[in-house]
N, C-alpha and C positions, 0 to 999 in steps of 0.2 A: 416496541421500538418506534419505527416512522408510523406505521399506521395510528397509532394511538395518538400520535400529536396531531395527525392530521385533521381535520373539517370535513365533515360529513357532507358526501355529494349525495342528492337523492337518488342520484340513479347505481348508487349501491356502491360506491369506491369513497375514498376519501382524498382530498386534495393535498399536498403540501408542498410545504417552503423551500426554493432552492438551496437555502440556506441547512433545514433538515433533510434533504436527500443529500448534500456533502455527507452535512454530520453522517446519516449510515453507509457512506460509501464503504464497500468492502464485505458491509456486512448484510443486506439484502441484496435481489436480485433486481439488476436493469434492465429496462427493454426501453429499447431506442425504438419506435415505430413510423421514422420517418423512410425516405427512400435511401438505396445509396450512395447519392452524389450528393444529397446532405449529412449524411452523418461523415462525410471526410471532406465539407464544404467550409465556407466562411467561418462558420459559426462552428465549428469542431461536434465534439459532443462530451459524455461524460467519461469519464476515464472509467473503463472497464465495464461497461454499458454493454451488449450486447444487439446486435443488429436483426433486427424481425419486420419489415415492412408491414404497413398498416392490414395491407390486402391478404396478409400472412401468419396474423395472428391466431387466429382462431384455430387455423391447423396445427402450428405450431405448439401451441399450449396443451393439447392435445396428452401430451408427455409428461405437461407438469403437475407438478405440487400442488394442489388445488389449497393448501394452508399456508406455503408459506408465502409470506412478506413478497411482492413486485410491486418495482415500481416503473409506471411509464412513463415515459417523455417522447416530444416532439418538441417541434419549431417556438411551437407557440401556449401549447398548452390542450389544444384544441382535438387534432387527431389522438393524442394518447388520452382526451379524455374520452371520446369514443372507444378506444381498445379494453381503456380498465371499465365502463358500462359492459362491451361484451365478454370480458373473463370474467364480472360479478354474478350477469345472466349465466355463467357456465359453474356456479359456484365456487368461484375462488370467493375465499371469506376475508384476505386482506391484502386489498388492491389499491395503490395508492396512485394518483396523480401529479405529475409534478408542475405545480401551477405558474405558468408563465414560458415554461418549457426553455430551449435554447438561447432564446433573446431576453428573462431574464437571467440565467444564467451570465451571458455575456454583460447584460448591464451593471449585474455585481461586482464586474470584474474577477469574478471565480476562476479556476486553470480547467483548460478544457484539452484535450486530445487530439490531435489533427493527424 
């Protein structure tokens, strides 16, 4: 699905396109890792996204699926690339990043959630 289209990050996740986290919307898993007065702020987020703070990850994940399909987002691209490096370190095997995070989003003009 998304991971396979994505770009290989070396630090063990793969990157992709706002454009390909639409396309699987519904059918992987979101994690929003920004705080919560951005993920219900300017910039919205992704519909159906799930809210996990940066500082919260690793606990959280704790629980999951170490195979299936997540994907992170932030603001920018930057802290969820940080979160999919530490679920890759925790062996999840396909962890994707969503490159450019809420502010591309917004500059595609995509529908976002508020």
């Amino acid at each position: 699905m998304i991971y396979d289209k994505g770009t290989q990050n070396p630090a063990g996740y793969r990157d992709a396109t706002v454009a390909d986290v639409y396309a699987a919307k519904g059918r992987v898993r979101m994690v929003d890792v920004r705080e919560p007065d951005e993920f219900t702020g300017e910039l919205g987020h992704v519909e159906g996204a799930e809210l996990v703070p940066l500082a919260t990850v690793v606990e959280a994940a704790a629980s999951w699926d170490r195979s299936a399909e997540i994907v992170l987002i932030c603001r920018s691209g930057g802290r969820s690339g940080k979160a999919a490096a530490a679920l890759a370190n925790l062996g999840f095997t396909r962890v994707v990043n969503m490159a450019g995070g809420m502010l591309a989003v917004n500059e595609a003009k995509l529908a976002v959630a508020r």
